[in-house]
Every structure is written in C-alpha cells, then in structure tokens.
N, CA, C and O of each residue as an XYZ file, in Angstrom:
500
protein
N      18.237     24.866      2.950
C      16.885     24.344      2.925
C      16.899     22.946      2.303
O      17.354     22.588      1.217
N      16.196     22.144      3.403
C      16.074     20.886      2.608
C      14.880     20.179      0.991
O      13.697     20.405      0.736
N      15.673     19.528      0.437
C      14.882     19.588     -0.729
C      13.346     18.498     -0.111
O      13.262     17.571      0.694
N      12.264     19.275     -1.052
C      11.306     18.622     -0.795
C      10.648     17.474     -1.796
O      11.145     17.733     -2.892
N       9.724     16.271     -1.956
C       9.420     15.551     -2.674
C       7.404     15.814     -2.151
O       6.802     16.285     -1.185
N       6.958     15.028     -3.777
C       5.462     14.801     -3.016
C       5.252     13.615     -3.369
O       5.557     13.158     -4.471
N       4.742     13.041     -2.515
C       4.640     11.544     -3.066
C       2.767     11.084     -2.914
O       1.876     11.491     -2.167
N       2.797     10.336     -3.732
C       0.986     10.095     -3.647
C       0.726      9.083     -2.435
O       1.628      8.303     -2.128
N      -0.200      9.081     -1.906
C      -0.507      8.544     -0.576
C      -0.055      6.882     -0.641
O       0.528      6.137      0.146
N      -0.536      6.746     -1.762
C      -0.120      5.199     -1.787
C       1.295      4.693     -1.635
O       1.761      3.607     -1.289
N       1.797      5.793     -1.995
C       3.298      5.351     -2.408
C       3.856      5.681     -0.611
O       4.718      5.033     -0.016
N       3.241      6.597     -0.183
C       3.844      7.114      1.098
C       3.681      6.227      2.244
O       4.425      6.113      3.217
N       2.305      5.453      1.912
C       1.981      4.384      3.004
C       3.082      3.097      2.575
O       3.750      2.363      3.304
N       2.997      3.145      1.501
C       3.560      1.467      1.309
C       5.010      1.871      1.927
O       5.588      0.926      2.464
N       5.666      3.071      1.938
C       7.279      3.572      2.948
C       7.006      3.024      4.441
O       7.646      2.210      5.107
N       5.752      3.801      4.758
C       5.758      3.921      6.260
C       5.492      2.270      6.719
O       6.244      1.812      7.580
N       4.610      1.544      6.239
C       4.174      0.394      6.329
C       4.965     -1.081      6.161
O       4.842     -2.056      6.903
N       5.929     -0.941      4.807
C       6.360     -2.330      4.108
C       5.914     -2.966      3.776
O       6.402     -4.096      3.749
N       4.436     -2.661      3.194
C       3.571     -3.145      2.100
C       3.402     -2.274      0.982
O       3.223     -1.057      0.977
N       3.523     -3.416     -0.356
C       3.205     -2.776     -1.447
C       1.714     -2.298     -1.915
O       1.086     -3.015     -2.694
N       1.229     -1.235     -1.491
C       0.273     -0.684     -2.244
C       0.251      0.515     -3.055
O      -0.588      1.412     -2.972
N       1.500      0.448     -4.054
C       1.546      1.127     -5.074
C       1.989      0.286     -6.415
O       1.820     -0.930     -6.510
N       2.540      1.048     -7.365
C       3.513     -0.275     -8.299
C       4.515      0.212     -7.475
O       4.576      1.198     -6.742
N       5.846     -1.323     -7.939
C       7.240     -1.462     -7.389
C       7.525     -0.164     -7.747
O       7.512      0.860     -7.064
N       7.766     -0.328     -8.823
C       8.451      1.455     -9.421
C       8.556      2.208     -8.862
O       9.671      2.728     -8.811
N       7.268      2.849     -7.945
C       7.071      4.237     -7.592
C       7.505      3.722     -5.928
O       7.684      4.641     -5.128
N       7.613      2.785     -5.598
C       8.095      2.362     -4.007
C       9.621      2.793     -3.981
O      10.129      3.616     -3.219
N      10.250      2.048     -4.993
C      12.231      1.716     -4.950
C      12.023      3.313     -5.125
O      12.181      3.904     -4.057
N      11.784      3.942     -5.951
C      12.037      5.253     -6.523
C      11.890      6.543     -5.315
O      12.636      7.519     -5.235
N      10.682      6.222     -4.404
C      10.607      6.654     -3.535
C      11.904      6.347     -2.443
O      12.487      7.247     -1.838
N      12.147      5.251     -2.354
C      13.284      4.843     -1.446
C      14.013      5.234     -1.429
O      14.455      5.718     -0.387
N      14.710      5.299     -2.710
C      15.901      6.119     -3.519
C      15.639      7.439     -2.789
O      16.103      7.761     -1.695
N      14.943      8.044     -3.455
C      15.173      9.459     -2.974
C      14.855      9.847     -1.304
O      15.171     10.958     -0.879
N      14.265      8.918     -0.499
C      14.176      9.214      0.922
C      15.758      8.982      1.443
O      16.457      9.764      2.088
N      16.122      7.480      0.884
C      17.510      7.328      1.289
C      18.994      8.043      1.383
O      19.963      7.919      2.132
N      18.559      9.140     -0.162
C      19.579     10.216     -0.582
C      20.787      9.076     -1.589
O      21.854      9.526     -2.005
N      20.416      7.821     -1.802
C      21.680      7.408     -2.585
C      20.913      6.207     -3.569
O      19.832      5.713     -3.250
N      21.570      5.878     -4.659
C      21.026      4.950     -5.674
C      20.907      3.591     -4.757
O      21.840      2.864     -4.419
N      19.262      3.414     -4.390
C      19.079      1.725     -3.717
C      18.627      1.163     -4.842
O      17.761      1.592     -5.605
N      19.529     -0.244     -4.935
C      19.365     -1.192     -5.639
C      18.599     -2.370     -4.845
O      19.028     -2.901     -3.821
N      17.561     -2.640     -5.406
C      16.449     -3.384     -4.970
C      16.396     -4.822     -3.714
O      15.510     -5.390     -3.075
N      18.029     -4.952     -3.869
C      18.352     -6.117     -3.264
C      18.490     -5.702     -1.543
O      18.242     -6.409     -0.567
N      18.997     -4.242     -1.611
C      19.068     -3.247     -0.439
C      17.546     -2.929      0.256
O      17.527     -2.551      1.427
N      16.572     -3.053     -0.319
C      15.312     -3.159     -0.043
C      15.041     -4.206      1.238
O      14.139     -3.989      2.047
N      16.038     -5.508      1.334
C      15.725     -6.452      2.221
C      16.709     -5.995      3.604
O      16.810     -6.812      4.520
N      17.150     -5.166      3.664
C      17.790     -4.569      4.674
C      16.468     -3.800      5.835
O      15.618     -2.977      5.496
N      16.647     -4.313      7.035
C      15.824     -3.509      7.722
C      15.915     -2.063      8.297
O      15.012     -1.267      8.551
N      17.418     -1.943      8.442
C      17.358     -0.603      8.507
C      17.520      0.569      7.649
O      17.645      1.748      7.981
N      17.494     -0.006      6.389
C      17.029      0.490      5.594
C      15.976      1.142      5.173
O      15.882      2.307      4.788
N      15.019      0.136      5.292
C      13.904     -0.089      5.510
C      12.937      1.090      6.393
O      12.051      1.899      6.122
N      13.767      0.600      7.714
C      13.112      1.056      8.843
C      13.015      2.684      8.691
O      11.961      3.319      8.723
N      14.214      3.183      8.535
C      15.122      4.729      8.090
C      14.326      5.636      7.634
O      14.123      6.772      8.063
N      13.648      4.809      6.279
C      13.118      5.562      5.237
C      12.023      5.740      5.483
O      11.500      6.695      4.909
N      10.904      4.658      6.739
C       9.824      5.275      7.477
C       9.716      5.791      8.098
O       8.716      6.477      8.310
N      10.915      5.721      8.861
C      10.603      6.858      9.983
C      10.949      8.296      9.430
O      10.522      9.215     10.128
N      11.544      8.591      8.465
C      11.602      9.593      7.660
C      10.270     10.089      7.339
O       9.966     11.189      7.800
N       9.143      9.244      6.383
C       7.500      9.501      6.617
C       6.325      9.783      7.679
O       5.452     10.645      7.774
N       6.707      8.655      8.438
C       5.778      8.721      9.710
C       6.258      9.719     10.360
O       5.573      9.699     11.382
N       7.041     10.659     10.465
C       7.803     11.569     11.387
C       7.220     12.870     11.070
O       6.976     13.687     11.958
N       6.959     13.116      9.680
C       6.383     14.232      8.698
C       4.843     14.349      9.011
O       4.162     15.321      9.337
N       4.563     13.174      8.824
C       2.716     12.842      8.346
C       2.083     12.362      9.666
O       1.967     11.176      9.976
N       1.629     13.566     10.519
C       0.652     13.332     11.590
C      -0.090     11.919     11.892
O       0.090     11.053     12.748
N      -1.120     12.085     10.677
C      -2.007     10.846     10.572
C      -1.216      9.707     10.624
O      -1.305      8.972     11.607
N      -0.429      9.441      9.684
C       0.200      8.336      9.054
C       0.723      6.835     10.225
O       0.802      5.632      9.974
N       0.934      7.451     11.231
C       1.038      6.420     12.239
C      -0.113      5.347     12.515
O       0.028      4.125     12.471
N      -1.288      6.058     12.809
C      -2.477      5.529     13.210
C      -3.327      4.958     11.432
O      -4.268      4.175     11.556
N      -3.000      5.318     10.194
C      -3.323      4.529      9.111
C      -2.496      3.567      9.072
O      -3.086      2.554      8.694
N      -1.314      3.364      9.298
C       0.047      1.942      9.714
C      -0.750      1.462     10.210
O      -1.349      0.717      9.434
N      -1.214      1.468     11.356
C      -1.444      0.874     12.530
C      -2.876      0.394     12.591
O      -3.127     -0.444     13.457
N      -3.917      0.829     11.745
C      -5.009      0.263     11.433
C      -4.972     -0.022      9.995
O      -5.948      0.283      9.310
N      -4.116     -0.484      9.557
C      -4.393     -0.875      7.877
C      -4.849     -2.494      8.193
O      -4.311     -3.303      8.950
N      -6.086     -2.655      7.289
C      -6.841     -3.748      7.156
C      -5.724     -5.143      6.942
O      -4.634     -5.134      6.370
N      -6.340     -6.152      7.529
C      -5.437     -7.514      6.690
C      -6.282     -7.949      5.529
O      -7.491     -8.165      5.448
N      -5.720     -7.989      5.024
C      -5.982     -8.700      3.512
C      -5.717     -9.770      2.986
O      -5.971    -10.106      1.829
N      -5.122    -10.446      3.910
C      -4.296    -11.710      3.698
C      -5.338    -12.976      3.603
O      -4.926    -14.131      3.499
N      -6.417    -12.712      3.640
C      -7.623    -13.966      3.448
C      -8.433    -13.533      2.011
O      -9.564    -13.969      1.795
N      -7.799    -12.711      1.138
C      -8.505    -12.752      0.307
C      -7.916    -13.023     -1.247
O      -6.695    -12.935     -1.376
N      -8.653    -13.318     -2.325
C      -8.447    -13.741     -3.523
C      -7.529    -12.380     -3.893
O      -7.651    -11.295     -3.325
N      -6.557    -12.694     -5.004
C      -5.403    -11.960     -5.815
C      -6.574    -10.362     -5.910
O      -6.760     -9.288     -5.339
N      -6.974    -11.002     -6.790
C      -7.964     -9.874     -7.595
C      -8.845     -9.251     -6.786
O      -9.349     -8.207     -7.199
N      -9.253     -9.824     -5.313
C      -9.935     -8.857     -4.503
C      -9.088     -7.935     -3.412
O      -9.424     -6.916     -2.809
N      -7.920     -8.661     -3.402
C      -6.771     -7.493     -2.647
C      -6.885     -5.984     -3.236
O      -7.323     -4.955     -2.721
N      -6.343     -6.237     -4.466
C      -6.515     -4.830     -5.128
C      -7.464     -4.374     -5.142
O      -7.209     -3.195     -4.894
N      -8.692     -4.483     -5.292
C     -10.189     -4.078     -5.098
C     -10.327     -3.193     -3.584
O     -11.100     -2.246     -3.446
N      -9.454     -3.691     -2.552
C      -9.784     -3.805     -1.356
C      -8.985     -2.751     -0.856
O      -9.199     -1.910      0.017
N      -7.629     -3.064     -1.890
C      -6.309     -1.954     -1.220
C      -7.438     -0.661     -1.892
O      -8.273     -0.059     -1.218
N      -7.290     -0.549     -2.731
C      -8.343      0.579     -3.621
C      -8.942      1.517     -2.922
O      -8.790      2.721     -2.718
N      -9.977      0.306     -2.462
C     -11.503      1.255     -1.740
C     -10.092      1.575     -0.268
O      -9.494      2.529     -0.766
N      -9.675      1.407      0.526
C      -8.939      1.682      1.591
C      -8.413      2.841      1.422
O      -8.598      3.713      2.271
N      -7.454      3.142     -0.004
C      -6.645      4.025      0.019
C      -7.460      5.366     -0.652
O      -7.093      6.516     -0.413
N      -8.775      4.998     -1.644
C      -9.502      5.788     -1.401
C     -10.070      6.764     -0.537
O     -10.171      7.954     -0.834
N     -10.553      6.096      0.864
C     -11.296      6.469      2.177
C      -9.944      7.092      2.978
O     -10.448      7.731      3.902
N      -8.687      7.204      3.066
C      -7.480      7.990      2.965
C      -7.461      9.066      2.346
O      -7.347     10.137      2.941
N      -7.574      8.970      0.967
C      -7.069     10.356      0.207
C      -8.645     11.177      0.224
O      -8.668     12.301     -0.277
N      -9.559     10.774      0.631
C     -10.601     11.318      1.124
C     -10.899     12.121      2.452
O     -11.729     12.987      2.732
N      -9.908     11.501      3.147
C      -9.594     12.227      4.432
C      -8.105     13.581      4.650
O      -7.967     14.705      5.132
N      -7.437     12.747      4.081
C      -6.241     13.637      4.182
C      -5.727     14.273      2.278
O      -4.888     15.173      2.309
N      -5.948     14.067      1.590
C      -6.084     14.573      0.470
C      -5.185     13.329     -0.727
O      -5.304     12.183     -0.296
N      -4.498     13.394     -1.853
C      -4.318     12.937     -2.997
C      -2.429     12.314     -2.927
O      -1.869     11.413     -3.552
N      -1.904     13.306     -1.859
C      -0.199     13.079     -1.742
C      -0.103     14.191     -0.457
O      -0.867     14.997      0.074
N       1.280     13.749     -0.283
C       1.834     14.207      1.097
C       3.172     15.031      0.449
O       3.415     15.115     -0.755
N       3.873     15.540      1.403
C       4.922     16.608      0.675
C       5.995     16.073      1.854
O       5.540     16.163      2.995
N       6.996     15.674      1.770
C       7.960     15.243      2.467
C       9.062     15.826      2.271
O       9.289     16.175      1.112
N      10.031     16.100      3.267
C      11.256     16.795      3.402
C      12.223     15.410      3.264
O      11.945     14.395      3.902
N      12.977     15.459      2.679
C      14.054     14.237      1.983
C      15.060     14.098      3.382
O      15.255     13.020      3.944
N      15.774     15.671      3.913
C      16.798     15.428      5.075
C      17.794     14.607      4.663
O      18.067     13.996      3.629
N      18.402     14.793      6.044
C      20.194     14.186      5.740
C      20.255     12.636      5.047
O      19.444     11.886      5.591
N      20.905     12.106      4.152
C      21.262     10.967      3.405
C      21.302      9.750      4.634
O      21.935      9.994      5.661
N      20.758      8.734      4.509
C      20.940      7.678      5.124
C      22.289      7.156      5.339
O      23.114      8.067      5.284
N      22.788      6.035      5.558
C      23.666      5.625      5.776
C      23.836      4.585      4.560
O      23.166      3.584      4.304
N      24.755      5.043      4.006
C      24.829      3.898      2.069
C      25.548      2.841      2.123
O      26.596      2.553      2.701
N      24.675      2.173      1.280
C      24.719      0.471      0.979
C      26.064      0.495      0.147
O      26.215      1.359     -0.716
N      26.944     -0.354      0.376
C      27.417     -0.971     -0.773
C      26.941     -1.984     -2.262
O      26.166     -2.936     -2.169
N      27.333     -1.713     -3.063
C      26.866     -2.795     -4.408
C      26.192     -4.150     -3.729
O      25.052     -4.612     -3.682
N      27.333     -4.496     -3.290
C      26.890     -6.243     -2.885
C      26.170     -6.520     -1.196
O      25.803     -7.459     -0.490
N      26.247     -5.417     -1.165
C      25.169     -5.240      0.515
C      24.404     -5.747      0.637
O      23.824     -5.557     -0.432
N      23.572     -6.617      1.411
C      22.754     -6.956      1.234
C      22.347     -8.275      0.924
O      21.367     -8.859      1.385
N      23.306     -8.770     -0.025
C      22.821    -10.406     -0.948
C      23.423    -11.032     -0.134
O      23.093    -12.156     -0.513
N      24.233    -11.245      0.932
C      24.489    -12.307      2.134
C      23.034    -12.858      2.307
O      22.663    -14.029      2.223
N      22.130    -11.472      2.628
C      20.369    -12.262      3.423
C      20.207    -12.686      2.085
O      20.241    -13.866      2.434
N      20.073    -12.759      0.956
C      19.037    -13.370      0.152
C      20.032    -14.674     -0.575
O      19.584    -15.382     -1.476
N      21.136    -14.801     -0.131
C      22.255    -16.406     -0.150
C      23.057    -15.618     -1.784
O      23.623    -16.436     -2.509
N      23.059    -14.944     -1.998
C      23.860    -14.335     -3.195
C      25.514    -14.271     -2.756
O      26.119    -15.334     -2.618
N      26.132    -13.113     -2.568
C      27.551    -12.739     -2.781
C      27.945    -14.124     -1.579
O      27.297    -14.440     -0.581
N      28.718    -14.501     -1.905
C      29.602    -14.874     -1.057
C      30.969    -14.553     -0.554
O      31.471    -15.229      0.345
C-alpha cells in the first residue's frame, strides 16, 4: 500500500499550478515528499521535475485541473493586494471542495543529483 500525505489546498494548487500560493516551506516540503527523495531547492527549476510532481496531483484531484486552468491573473495588481486576492480565491476553493486533499505519494521520481540543476541557474560548472 502506498503511503498517503494530506496537503492543504493551497499547498496542493501551488504543485499542480507553479505558483506560489502557500509559504515556500510548505511547497519544497511538499515536493520532497511527492518526489520520494531530498529536493534541494535549486532542483525546483527543473521542469520535469516540476512537471512529475503535478501530474502526481492533478491525476488524484478531479477538480484540480479546471481550478489550474481558471486560476485568476494577478499579475496587475499591488504586492499587498495579491495576497488579499490569492486569499479570497483559495477561500471560494476550500469552500467548494473542502480544507486539504489526501494524495497517494506512488513510485519515487526520477532523482536529482547534488549539483543538478545549477547549469540553468549559471552555478556548477
């Protein structure tokens, strides 16, 4: 039996999506454990990484495709009204589908090495 996790909606959208609407913390941490191996943050800029660990969510969570897929832009608004905005959004979510989702973790991704990764961001050489 595969082990299970629950993750709070916010944290589950910002997987399926690649937007942060949770804190960092609870995103990498989530990653980590969707991925099955210690991701170090720099592994975060990997897309199939990335990609892996949503389709791991969206695959579980019925809804979750069509909240991706209509999540508001926010990108025209002040710092302090984003969050206001992510808020009331993820509110009218956990109002519909409830508070967290329960996800099956499944087979381990495919693992990063240490220095994986920092080629894209001009690091290891």
């Amino acid at each position: 039996m595969s082990e299970t996790k629950t993750y709070p909606i916010g944290v589950a959208l910002s997987v399926a999506s690649g937007k942060l609407l949770c804190e960092f913390s609870q995103l990498h941490e989530a990653i980590t454990d969707l991925a099955g191996w210690p991701v170090m943050t720099h592994h975060m800029a990997s897309r199939e990484l990335m990609d892996g660990v949503a389709r791991k969510v969206i695959s579980q969570v019925p809804w979750m495709p069509g909240a991706v897929e209509n999540m508001p832009d926010w990108s025209g608004l002040a710092r302090d009204d984003v969050r206001s905005a992510i808020e009331l959004w993820l509110d009218r979510i956990e109002d519909a589908h409830g508070h967290v989702v329960e996800i099956v973790l499944g087979e381990p991704l495919p693992a990063m090495g240490v220095l994986d990764g920092l080629e894209r961001l001009g690091g290891a050489r």
